[in-house]
mmCIF file of the N, C-alpha and C atoms, coordinates in Angstrom:
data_MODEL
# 
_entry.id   MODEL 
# 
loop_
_atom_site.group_PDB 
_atom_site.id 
_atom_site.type_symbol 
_atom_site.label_atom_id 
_atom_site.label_alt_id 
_atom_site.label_comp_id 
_atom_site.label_asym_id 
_atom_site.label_entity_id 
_atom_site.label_seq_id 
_atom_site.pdbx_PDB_ins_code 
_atom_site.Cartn_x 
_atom_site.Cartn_y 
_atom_site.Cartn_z 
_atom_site.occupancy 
_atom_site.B_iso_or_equiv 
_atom_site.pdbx_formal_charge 
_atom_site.auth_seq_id 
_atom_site.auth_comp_id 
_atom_site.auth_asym_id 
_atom_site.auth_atom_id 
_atom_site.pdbx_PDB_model_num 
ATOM 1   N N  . UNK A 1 1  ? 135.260 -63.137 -21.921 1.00 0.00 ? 1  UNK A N  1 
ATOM 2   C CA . UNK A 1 1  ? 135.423 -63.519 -20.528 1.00 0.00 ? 1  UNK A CA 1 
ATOM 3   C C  . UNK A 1 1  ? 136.508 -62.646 -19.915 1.00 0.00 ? 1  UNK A C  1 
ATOM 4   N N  . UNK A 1 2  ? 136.068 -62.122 -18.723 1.00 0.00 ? 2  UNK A N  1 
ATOM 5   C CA . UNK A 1 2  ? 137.221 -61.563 -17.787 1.00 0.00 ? 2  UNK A CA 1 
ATOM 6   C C  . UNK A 1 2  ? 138.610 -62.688 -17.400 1.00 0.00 ? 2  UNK A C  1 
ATOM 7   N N  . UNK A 1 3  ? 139.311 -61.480 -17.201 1.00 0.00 ? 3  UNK A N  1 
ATOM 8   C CA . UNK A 1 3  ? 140.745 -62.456 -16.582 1.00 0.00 ? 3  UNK A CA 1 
ATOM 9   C C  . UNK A 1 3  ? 140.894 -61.749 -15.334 1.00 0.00 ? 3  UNK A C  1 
ATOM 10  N N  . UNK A 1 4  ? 141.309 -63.059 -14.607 1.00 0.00 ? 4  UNK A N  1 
ATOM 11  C CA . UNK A 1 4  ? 141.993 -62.711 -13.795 1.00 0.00 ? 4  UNK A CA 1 
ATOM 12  C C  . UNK A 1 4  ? 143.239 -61.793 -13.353 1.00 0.00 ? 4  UNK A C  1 
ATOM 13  N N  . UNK A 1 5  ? 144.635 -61.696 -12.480 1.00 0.00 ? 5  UNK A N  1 
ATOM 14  C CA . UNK A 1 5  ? 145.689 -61.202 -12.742 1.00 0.00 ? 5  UNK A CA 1 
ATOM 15  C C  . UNK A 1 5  ? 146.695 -61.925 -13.073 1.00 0.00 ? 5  UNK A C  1 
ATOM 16  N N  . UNK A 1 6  ? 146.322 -63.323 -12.421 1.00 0.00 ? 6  UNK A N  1 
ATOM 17  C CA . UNK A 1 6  ? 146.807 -64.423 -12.954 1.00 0.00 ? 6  UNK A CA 1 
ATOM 18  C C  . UNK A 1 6  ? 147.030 -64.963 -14.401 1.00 0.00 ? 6  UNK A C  1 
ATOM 19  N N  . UNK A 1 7  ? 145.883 -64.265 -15.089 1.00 0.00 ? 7  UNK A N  1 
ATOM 20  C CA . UNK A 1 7  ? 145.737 -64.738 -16.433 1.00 0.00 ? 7  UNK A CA 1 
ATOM 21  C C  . UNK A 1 7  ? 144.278 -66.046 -16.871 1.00 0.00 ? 7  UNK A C  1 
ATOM 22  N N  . UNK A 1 8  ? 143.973 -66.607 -15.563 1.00 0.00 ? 8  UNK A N  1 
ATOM 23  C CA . UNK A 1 8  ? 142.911 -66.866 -15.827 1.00 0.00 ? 8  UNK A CA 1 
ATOM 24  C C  . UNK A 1 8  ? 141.898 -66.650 -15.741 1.00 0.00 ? 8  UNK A C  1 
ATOM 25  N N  . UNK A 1 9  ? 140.600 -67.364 -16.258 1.00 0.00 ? 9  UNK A N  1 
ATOM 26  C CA . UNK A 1 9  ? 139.534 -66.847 -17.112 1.00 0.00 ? 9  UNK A CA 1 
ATOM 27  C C  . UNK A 1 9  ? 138.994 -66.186 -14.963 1.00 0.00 ? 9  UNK A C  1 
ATOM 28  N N  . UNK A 1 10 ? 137.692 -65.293 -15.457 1.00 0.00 ? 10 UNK A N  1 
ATOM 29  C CA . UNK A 1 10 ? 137.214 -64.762 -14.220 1.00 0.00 ? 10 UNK A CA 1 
ATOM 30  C C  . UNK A 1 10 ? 136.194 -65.652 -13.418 1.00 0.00 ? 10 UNK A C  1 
ATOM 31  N N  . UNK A 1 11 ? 136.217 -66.726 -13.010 1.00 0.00 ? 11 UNK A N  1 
ATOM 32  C CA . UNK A 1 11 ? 135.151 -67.667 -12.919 1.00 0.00 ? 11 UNK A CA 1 
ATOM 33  C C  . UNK A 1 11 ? 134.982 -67.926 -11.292 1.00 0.00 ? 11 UNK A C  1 
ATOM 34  N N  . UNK A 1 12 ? 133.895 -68.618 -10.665 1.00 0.00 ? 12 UNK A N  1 
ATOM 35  C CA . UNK A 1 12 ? 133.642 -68.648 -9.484  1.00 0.00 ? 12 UNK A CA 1 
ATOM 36  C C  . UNK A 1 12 ? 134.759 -69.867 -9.165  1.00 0.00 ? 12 UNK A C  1 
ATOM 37  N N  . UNK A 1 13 ? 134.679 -70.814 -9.885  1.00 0.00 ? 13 UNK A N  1 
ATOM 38  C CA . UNK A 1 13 ? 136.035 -72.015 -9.979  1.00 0.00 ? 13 UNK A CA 1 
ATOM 39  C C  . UNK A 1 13 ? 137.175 -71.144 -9.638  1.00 0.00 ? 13 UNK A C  1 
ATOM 40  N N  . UNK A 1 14 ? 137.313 -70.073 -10.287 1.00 0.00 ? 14 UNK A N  1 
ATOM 41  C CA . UNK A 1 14 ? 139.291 -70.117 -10.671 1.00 0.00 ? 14 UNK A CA 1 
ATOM 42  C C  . UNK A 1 14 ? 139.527 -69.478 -9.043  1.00 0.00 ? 14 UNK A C  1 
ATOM 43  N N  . UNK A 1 15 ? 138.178 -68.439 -8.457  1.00 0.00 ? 15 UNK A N  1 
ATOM 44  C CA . UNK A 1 15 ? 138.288 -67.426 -7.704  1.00 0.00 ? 15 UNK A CA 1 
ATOM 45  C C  . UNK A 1 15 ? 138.021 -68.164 -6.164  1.00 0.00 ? 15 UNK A C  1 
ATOM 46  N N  . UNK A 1 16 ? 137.620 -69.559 -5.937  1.00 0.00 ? 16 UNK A N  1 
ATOM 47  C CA . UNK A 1 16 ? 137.612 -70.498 -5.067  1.00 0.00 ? 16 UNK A CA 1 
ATOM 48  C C  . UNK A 1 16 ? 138.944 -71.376 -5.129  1.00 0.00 ? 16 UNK A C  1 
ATOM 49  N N  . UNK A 1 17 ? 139.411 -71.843 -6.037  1.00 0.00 ? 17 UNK A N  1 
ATOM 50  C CA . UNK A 1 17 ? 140.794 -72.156 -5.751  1.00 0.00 ? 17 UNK A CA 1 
ATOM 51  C C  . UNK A 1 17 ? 141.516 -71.164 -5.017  1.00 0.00 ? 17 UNK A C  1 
ATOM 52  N N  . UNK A 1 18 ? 142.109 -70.448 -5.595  1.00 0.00 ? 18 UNK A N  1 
ATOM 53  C CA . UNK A 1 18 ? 142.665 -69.080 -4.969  1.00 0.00 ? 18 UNK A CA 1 
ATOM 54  C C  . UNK A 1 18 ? 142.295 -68.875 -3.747  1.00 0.00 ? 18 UNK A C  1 
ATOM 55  N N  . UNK A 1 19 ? 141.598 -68.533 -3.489  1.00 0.00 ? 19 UNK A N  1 
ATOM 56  C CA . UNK A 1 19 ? 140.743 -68.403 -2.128  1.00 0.00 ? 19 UNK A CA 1 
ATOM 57  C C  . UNK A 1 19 ? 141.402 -69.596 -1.299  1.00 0.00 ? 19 UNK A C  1 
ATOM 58  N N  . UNK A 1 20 ? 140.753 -70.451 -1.775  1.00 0.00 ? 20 UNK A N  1 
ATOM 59  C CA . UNK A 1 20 ? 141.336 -72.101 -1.041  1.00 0.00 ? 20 UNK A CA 1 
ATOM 60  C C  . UNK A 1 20 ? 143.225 -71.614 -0.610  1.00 0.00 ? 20 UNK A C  1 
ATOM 61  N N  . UNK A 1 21 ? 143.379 -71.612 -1.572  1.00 0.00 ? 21 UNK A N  1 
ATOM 62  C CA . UNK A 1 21 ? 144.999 -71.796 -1.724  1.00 0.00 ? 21 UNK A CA 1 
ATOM 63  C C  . UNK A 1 21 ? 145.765 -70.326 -0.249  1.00 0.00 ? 21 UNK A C  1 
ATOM 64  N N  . UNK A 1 22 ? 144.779 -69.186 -0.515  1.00 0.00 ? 22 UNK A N  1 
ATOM 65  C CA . UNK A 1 22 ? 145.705 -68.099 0.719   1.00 0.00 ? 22 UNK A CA 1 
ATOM 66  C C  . UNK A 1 22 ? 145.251 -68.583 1.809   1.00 0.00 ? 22 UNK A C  1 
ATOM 67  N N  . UNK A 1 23 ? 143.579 -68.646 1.826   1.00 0.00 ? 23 UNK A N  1 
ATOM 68  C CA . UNK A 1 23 ? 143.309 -68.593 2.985   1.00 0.00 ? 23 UNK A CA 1 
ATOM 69  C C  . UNK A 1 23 ? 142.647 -69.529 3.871   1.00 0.00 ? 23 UNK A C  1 
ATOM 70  N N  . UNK A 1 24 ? 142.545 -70.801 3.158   1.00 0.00 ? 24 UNK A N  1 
ATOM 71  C CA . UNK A 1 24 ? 142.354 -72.019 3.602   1.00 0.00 ? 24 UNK A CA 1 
ATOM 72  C C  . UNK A 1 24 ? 141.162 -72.660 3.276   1.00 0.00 ? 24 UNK A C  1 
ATOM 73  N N  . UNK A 1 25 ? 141.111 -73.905 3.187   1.00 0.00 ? 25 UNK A N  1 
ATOM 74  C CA . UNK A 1 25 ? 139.547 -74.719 2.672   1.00 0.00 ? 25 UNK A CA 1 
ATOM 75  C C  . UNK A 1 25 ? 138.626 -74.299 3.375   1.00 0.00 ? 25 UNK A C  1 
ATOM 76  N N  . UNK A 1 26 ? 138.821 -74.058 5.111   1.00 0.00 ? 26 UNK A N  1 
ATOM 77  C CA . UNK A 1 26 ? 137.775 -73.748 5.965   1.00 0.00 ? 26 UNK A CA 1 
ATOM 78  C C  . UNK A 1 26 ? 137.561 -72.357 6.300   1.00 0.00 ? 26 UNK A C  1 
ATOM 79  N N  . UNK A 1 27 ? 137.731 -71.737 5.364   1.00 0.00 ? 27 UNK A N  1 
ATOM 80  C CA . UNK A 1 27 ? 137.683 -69.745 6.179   1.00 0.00 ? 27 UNK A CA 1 
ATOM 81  C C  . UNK A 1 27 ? 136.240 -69.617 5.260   1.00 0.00 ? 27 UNK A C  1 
ATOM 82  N N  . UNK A 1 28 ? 135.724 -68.649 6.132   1.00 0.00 ? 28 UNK A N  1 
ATOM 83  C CA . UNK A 1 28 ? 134.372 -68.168 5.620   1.00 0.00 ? 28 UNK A CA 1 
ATOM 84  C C  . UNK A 1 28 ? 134.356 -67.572 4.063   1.00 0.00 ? 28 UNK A C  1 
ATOM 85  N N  . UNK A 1 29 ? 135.442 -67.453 3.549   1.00 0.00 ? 29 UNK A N  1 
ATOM 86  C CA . UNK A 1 29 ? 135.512 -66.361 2.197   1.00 0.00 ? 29 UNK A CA 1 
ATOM 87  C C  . UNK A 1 29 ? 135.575 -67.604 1.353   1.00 0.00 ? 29 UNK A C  1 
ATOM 88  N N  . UNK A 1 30 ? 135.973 -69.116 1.781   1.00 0.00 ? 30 UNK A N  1 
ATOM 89  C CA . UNK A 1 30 ? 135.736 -70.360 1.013   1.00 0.00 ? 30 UNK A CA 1 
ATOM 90  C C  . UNK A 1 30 ? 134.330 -70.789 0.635   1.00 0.00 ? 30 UNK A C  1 
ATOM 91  N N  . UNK A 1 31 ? 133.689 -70.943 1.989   1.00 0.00 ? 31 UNK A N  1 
ATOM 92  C CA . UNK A 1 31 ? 132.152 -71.074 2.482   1.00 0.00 ? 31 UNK A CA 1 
ATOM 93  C C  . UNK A 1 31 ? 131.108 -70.208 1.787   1.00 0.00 ? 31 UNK A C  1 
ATOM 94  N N  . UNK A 1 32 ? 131.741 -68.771 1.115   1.00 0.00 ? 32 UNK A N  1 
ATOM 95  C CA . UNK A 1 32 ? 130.569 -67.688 0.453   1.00 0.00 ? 32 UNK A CA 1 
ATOM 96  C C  . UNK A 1 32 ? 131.158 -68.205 -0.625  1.00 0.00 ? 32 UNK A C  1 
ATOM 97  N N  . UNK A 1 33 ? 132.267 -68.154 -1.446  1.00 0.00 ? 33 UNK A N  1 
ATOM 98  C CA . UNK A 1 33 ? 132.409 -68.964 -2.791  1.00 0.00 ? 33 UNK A CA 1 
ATOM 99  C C  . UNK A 1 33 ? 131.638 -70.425 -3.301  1.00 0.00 ? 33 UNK A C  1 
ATOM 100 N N  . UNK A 1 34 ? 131.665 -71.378 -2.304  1.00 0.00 ? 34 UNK A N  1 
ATOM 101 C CA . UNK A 1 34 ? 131.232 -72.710 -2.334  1.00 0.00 ? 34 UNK A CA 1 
ATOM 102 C C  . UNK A 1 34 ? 129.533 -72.483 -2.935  1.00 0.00 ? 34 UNK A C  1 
ATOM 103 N N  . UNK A 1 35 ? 129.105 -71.671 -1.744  1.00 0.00 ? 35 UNK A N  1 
ATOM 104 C CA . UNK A 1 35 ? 127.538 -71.636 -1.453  1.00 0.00 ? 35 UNK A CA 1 
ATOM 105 C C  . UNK A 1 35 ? 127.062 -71.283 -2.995  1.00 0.00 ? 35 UNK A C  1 
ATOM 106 N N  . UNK A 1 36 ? 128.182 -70.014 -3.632  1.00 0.00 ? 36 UNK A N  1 
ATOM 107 C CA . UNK A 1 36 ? 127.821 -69.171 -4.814  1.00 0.00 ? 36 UNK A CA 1 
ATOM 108 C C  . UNK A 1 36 ? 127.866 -69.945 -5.930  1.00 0.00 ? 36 UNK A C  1 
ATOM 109 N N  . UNK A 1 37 ? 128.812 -70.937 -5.730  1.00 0.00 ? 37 UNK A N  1 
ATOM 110 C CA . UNK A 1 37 ? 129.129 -72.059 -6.725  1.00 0.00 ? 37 UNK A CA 1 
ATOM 111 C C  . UNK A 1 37 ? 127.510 -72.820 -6.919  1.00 0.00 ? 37 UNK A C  1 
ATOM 112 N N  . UNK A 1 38 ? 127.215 -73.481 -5.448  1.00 0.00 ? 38 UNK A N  1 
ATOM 113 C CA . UNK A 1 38 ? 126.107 -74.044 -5.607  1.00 0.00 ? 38 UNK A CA 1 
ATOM 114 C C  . UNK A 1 38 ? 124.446 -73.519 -5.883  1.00 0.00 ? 38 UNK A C  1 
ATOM 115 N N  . UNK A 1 39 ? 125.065 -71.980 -5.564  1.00 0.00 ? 39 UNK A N  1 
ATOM 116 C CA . UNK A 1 39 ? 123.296 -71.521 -6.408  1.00 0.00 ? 39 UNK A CA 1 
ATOM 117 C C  . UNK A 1 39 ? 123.286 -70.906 -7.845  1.00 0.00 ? 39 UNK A C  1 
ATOM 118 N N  . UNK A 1 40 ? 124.855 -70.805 -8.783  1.00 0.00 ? 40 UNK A N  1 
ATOM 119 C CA . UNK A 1 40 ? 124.802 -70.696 -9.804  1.00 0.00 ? 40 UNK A CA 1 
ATOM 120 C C  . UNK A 1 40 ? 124.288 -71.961 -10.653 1.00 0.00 ? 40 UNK A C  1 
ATOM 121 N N  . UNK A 1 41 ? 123.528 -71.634 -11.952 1.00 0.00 ? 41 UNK A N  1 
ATOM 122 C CA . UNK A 1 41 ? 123.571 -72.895 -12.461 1.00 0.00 ? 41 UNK A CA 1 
ATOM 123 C C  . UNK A 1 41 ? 124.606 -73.195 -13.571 1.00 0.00 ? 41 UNK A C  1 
ATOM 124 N N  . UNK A 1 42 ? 125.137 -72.313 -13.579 1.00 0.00 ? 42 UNK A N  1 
ATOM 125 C CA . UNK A 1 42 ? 126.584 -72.184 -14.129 1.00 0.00 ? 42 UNK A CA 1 
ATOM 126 C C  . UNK A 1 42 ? 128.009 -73.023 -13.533 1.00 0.00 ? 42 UNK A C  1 
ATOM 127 N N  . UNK A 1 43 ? 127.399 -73.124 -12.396 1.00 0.00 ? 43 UNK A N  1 
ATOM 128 C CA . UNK A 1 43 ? 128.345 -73.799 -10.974 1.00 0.00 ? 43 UNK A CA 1 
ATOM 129 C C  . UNK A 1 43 ? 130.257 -72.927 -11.275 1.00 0.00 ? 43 UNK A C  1 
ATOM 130 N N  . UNK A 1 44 ? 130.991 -73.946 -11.075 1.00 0.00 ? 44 UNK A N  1 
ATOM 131 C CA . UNK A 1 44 ? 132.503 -73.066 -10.945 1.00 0.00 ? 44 UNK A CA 1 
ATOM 132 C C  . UNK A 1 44 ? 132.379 -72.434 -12.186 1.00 0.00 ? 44 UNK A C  1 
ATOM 133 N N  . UNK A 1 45 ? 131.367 -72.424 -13.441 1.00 0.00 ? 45 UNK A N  1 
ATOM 134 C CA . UNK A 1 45 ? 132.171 -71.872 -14.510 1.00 0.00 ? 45 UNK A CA 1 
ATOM 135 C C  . UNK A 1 45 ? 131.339 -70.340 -14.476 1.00 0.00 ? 45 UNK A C  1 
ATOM 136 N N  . UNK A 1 46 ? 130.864 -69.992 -13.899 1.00 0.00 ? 46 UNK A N  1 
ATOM 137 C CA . UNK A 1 46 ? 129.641 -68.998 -13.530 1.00 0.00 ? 46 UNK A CA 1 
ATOM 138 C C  . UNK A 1 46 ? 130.543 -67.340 -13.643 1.00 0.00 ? 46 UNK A C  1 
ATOM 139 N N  . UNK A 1 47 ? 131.090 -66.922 -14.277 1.00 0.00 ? 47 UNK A N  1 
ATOM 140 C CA . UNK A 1 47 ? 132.008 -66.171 -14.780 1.00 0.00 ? 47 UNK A CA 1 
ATOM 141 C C  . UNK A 1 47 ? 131.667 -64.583 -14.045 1.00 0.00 ? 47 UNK A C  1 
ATOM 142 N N  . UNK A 1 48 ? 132.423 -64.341 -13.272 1.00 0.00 ? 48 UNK A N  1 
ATOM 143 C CA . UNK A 1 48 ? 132.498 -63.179 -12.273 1.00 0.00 ? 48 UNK A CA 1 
ATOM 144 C C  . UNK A 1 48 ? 132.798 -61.199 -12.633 1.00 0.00 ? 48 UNK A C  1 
ATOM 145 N N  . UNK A 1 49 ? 132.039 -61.468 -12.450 1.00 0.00 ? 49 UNK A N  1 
ATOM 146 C CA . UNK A 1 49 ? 131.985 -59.564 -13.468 1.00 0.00 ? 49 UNK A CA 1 
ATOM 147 C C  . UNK A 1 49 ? 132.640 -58.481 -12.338 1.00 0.00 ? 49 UNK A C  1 
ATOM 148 N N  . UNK A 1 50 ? 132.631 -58.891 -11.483 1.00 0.00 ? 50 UNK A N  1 
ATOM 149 C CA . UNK A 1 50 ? 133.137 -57.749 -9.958  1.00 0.00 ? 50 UNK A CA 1 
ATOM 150 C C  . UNK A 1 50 ? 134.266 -57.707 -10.548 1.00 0.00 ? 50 UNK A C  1 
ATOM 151 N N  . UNK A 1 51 ? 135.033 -56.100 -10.177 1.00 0.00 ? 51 UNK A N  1 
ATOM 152 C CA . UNK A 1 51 ? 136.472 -56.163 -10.193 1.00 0.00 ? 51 UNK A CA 1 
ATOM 153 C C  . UNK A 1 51 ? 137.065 -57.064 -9.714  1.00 0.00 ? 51 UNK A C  1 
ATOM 154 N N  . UNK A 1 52 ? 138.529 -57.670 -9.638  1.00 0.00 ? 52 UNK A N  1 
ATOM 155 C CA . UNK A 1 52 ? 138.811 -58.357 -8.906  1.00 0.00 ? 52 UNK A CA 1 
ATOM 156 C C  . UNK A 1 52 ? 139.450 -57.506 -7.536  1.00 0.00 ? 52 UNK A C  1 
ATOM 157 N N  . UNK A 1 53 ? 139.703 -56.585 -7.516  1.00 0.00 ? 53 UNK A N  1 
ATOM 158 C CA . UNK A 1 53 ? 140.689 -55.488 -6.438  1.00 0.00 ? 53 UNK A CA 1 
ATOM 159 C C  . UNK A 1 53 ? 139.108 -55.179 -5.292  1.00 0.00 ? 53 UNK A C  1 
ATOM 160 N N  . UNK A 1 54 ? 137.785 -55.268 -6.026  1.00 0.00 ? 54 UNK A N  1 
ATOM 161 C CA . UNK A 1 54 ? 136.733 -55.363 -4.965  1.00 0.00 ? 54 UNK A CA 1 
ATOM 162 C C  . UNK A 1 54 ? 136.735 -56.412 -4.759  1.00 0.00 ? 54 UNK A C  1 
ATOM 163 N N  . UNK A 1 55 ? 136.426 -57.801 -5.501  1.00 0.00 ? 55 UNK A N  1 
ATOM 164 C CA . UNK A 1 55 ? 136.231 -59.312 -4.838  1.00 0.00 ? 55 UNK A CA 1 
ATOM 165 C C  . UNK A 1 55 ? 137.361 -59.572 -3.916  1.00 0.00 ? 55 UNK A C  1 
ATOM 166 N N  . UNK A 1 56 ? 138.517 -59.043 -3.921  1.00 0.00 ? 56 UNK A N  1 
ATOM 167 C CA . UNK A 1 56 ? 139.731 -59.460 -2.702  1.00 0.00 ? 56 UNK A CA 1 
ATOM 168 C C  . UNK A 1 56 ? 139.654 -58.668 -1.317  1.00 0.00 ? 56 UNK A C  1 
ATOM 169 N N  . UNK A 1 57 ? 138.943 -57.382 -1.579  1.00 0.00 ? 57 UNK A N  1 
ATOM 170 C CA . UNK A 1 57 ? 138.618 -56.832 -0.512  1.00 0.00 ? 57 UNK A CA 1 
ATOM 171 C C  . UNK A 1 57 ? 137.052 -57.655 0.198   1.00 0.00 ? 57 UNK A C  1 
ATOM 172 N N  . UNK A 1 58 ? 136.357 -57.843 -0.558  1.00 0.00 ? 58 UNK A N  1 
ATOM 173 C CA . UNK A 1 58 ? 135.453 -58.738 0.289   1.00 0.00 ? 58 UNK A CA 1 
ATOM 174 C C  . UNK A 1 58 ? 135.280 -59.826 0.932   1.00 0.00 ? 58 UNK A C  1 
ATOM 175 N N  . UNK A 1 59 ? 136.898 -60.873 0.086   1.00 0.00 ? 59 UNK A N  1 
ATOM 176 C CA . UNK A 1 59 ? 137.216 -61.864 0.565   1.00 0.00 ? 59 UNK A CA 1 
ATOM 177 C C  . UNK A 1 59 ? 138.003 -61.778 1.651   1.00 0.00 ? 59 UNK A C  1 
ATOM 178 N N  . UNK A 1 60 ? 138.839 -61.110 1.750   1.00 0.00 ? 60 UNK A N  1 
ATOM 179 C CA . UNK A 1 60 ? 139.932 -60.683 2.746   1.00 0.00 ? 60 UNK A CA 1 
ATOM 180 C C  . UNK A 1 60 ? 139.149 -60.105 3.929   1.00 0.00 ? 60 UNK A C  1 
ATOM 181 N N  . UNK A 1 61 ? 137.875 -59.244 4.142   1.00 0.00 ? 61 UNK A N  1 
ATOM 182 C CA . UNK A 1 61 ? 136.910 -58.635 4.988   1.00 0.00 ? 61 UNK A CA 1 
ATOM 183 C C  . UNK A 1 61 ? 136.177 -60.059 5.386   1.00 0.00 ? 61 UNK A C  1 
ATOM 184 N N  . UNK A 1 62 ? 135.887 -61.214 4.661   1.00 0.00 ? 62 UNK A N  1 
ATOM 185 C CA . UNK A 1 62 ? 135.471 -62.751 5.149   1.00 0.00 ? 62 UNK A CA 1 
ATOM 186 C C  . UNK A 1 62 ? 136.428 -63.390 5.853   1.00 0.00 ? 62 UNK A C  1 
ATOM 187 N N  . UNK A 1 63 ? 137.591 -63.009 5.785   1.00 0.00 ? 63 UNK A N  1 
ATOM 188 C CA . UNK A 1 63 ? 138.730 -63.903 5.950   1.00 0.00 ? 63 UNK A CA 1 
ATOM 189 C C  . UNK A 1 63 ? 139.161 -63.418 7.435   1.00 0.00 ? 63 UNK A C  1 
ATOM 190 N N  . UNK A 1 64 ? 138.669 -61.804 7.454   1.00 0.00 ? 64 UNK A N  1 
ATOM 191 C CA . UNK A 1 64 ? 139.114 -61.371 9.105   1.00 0.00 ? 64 UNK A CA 1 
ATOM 192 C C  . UNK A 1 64 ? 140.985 -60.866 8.664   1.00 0.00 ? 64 UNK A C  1 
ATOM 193 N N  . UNK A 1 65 ? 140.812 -60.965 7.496   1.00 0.00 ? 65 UNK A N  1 
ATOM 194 C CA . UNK A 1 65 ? 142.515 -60.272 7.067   1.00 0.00 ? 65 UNK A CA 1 
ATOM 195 C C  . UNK A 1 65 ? 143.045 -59.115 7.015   1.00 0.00 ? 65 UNK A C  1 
ATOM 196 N N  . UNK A 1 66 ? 141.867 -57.810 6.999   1.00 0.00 ? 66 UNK A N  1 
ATOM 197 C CA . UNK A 1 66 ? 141.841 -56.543 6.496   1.00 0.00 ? 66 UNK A CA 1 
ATOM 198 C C  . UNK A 1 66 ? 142.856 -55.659 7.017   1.00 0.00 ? 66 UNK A C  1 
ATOM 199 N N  . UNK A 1 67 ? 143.131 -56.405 8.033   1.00 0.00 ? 67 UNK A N  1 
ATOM 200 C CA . UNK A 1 67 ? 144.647 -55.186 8.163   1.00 0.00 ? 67 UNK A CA 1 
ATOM 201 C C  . UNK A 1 67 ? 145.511 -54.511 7.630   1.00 0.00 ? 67 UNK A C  1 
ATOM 202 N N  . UNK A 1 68 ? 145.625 -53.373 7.499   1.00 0.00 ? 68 UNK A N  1 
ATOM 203 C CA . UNK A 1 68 ? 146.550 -52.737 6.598   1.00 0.00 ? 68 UNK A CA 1 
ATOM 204 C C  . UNK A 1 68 ? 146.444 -53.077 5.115   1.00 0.00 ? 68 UNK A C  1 
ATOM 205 N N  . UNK A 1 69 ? 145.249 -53.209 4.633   1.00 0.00 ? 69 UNK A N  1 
ATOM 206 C CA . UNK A 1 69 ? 144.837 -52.838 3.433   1.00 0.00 ? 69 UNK A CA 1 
ATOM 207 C C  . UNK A 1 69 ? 144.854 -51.774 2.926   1.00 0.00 ? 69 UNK A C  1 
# 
């Protein structure tokens, strides 16, 4: 299993908390995690193979954050 930078495992769970936690329960980069959660059948444990330095740029590009990236 991938890790995070955090140290935890690479999972759609660990990468929706996080998410939750910068940029809020209701931002769209929550809403594409949630959805991904619910069409894995793996659900949060559905283990994420993307870099993470690309998954933050796509979340952050959901989030409307990209400034000065």
């Amino acid at each position: 299993m991938r890790k995070l930078s955090t140290g935890q495992d690479s999972t759609l769970g660990n990468c929706l908390d996080l998410t939750k936690a910068i940029f809020g329960a209701d931002s769209p980069a929550v809403k594409f995690l949630q959805d991904k959660i619910e069409q894995s059948a793996d659900g949060r444990e559905e283990e994420v193979i993307a870099d993470e330095s690309q998954m933050l740029l796509a979340l952050l590009t959901m989030a409307g954050k990209r400034e000065n990236v």
